[in-house]
Structures are given as C-alpha cells and as structure tokens.
N, C-alpha and C positions, 0 to 999 in steps of 0.2 A: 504494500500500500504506500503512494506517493504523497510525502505532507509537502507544502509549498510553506513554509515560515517567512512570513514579512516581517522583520524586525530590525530595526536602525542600530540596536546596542550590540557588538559585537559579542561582551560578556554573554548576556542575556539568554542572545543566540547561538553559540559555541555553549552554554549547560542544558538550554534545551533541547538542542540536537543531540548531545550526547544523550540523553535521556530515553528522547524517542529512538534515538538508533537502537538500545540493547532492547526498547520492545518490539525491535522488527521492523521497524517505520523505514523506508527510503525517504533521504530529507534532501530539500531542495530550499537553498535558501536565497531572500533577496534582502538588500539594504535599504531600498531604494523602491516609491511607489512606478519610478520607470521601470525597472528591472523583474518586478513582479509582473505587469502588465506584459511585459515581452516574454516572461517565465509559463503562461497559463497557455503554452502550446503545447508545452510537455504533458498536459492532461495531469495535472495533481488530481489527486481524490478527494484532496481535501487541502483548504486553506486556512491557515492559523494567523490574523491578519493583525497586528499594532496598529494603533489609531494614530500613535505622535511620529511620523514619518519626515524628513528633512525635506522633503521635496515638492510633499503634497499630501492634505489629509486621508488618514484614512477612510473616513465614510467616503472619497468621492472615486478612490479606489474599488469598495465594494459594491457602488454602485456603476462602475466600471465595467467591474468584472460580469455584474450580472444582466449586463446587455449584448454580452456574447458570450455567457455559459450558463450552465447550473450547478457548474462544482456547488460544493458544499464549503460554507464560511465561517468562521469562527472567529472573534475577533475575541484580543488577549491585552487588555491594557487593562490603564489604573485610572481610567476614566468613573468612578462608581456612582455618577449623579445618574440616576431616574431618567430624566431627557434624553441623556446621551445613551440609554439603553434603548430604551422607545425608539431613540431615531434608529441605531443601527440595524433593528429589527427588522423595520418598516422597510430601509434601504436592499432591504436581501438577507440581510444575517441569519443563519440559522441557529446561531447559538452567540453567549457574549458571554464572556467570563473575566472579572474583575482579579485584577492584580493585588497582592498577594495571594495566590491560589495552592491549593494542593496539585502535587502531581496524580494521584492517583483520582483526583476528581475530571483532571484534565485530560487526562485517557479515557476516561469512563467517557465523556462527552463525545470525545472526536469518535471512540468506537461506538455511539448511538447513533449521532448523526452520520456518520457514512453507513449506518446499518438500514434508517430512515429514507438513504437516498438513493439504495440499490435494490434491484428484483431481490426479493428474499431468494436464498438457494434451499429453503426447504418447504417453499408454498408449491401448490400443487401444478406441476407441467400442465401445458396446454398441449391437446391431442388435437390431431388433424387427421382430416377423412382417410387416410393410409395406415393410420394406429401408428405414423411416427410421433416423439416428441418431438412438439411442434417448437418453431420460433427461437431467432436470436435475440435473446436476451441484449437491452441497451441500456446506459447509465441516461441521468436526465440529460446529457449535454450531447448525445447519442451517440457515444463511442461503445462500441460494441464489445460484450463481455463473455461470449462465449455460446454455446450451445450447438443444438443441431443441425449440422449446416452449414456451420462456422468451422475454423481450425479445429474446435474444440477446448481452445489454450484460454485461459481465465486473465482477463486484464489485470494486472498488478497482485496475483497470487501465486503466482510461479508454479499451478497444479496444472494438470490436465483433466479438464473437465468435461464430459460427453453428456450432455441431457441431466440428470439428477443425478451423475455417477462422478466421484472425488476420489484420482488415482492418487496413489503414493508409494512410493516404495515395494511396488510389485504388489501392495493391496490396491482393492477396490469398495470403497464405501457407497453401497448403494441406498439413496436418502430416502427413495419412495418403500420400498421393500424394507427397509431398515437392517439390511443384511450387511456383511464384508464375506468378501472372498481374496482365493490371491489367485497367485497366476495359474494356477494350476485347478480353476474351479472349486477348492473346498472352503465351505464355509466355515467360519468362524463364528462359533455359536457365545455370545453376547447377552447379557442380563439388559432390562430396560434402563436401568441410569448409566449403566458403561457405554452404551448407544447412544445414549444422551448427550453422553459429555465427546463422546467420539465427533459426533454430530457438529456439537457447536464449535470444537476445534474447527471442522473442516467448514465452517463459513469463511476461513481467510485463511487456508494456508502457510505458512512460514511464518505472522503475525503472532506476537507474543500474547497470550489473554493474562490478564492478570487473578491471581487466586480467587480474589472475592466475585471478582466479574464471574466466574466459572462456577461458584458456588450460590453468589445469584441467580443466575440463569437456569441449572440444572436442577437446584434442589431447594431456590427461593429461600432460603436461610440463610443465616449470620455469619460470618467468616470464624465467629469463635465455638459453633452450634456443629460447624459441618467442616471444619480444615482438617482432621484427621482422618473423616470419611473421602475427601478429595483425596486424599494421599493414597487408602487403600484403591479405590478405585483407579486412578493412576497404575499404583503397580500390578493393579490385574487385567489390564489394557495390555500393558508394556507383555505381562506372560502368556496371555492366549492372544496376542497379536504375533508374536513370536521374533518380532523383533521389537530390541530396546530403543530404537531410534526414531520409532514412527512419532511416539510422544514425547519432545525431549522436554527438561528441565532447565528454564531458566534463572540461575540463581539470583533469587531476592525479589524475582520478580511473579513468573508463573511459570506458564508450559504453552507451548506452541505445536501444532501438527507440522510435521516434515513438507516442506514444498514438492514437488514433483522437481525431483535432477538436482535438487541439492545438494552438496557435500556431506560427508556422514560428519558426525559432532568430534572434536580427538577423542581418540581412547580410553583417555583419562574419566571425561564425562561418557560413556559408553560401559565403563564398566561400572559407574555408579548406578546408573540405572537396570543394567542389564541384573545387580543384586533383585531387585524389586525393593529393596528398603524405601520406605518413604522417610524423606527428608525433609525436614520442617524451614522452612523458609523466613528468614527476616523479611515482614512487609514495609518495608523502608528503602526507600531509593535516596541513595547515598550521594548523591547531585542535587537531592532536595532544596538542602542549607545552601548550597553554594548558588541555585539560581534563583531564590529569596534572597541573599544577597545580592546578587546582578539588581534584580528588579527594584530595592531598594536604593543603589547607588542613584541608579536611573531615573527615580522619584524625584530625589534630592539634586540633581544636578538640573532639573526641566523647573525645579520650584522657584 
C-alpha cells in the first residue's frame, strides 16, 4: 500500500516514514504543495496531507487533488479549531487528525479509510450469465485492482489474486468457500476464527495489521481480553499451514500475510516462529516519543 506524506518538516517526516515503513507502508514523500501535486501520478492509496505547507495551503491542495482523483485524504496537523475541521471535510477530507496524535490511532485511521474506499475482497462476487466471476474490480479514481479478466495481480498488494482467490506461498485462500488449499489440491482443514483471522490478513497482503486491529476485527474484544488467544491462534495457523512464513511476526508491532514473490523473512525470525511459541509483543512503537517530538518543535517554531 502506497502512502503519499505531504509534510514540510523534514524531522517530522523522516519518524513518520520510518514508522509507516516497518508497518509495511510504501512511502512517498513530498515537501512541497508542488511536488505533491506532480506526486498523485504515482497513484498513492492514500494521502497523509499537513495543512502548514511553504508554498501553499493545505486545504487548497486537497481540494486540488480532488478534482482529478478520489485517493483517499487525511490530513495530519495541529490545526484543532472546529472551523478548520469542518472546512477540511467539506473540501474532500476523509479523515482529519489533530496533532499531537497517537500512532496506533493513526494507523487505525489510514487502514479504515482505504478499507472504506476499496471493493471489499470479501463481499460477495458478481456472477455473469457464463457462471464466471464477473468484473474488474476499480478503486474510486479507476485504477484497476484486479480480478477476472485482469492480470489477476492486486494493485499495491504484491499477491496474486484470481476472482475471491489470495495466493501465497504455494497456498491458496479461497474467501467464498472459506477453504485453503496448496499446490497440490489438499485442503487445509481450518476452525472458524483461524479462517477468520487468515481472512482479514489477506485483505492487504504484505501490510503489517497491528494486534488490537486483529483482535478487533476477529473476535470484537479488548486487546487485554483476547492477546493470548491471538497468539495461540497464530501458532496454529503457522502449524496446519505448514509453513512458518505464511504469517510472519512483526516485532512490537503485529503480523502480516506473506505477499505473493516475497522474500522468505532471515532465518533467525523463521525459526522463531517455525517453534509455534507465541511471543508477546511490546505494543509500543519506539518512534513514538521521537515524532511527538518532531511535531512539537514544529509547533513552537510556526508560533
């Protein structure tokens, strides 16, 4: 998944990129309300936009952008008057998040809204008078994201996707059916929350979900109610998938479904998982403090 980050503070934007990078994010960043404008050919998925830009405000940026796209927008400043929320909205914004923020709120966000602004991959296929799964699938700005008919290939997911079917690693998860098979035709027989969670990994591929997101999602409980149940279910994923690498562990952060062609994870991390132990994770992102710092330099130098 492609973030476009507009933001003039080099700080700022060097902790937040490092941040989104270890969750998987490809990051594209601009300094500059020109540079983003000439940036939105690359097809971001999503834009993370600052309002106090050198060159030009941000709202006139968003409403820019939204007269030759539909990416999804997010804007990320310390603007927190009421007015200025209202207007960005109105302008396009699909989201607006005041600075000082949490990171793990600011994830939660950008993975709703780009969840909001793509064909679901687990609503139901449309069938056509042949009994194919019908139709390619388009994002709102109409780049096309795959299905039958198409390459097959998943815009900004690095799987290979055929109609309701998320390859990987010589499996095949099939969403309508709710089966997995591998190459060799045999199923993998699956309890209903290990399908679950299989599931919502393969909404994006190589993208990092973070624990609670996965424990909201799956089993609608508390991150303190249901973290040791995510963990067995993980390592019994990793043992009746029959490889350790389909699900891998991102330390501190969560777990991600293998891309299609990805590189295997080192050894190191392959043999921690391939134990099946579940390992308890620090929910702390360790760039936290340092880009609460950035943002408050940056407060204090615009006052």
């Amino acid at each position: 998944m492609r973030l476009l980050i507009v933001e003039d503070d080099d700080r700022v934007a060097a902790a937040l990129s490092s941040v989104l990078g270890r969750h998987g994010f490809d990051i594209v960043r601009a300094r500059t309300a020109a540079r983003a404008l000439d940036l939105m050919h690359t097809r971001p998925d999503l834009v993370l936009l600052d309002l106090g830009l050198p060159d030009r405000d941000g709202f006139d940026v968003c409403g820019r952008i939204r007269k030759v796209s539909n990416t999804p927008v997010i804007m990320v400043t310390a603007r927190a008057e009421l007015s200025a929320r209202i207007h960005g909205l109105y302008l396009g914004a699909d989201d607006y998040i005041v600075k000082p923020y949490d990171l793990r709120e600011l994830i939660a966000r950008i993975h709703a809204v780009v969840r909001r602004s793509r064909p679901d991959p687990l609503a139901p296929a449309d069938v056509d008078t042949t009994g194919h799964v019908g139709g390619t699938a388009t994002r709102p700005d109409g780049q096309a994201t795959g299905g039958a008919g198409s390459t097959g290939a998943v815009v900004g997911t690095g799987a290979a996707e055929v109609g309701r079917v998320v390859e990987t690693r010589g499996l095949r998860v099939h969403l309508d059916s709710r089966e997995v098979t591998g190459n060799d035709g045999r199923t993998v027989a699956l309890t209903r929350k290990e399908f679950d969670l299989l599931a919502e990994l393969a909404r994006a591929p190589g993208v990092v979900f973070r624990r609670e997101q996965l424990i909201s999602e799956v089993w609608g409980s508390s991150v303190q109610s249901a973290s040791r149940t995510l963990e067995v279910h993980v390592a019994s994923l990793r043992a009746k998938l029959g490889d350790p690498c389909v699900v891998q562990t991102v330390r501190g952060v969560g777990y991600r479904l293998a891309a299609a062609g990805a590189p295997a994870p080192p050894p190191a991390e392959v043999a921690r998982a391939g134990t099946g132990a579940a390992v308890a994770a620090v929910e702390q992102d360790t760039d936290g403090p340092e880009l609460a710092a950035a943002a408050a330099v940056k407060r204090r130098r615009r006052a």
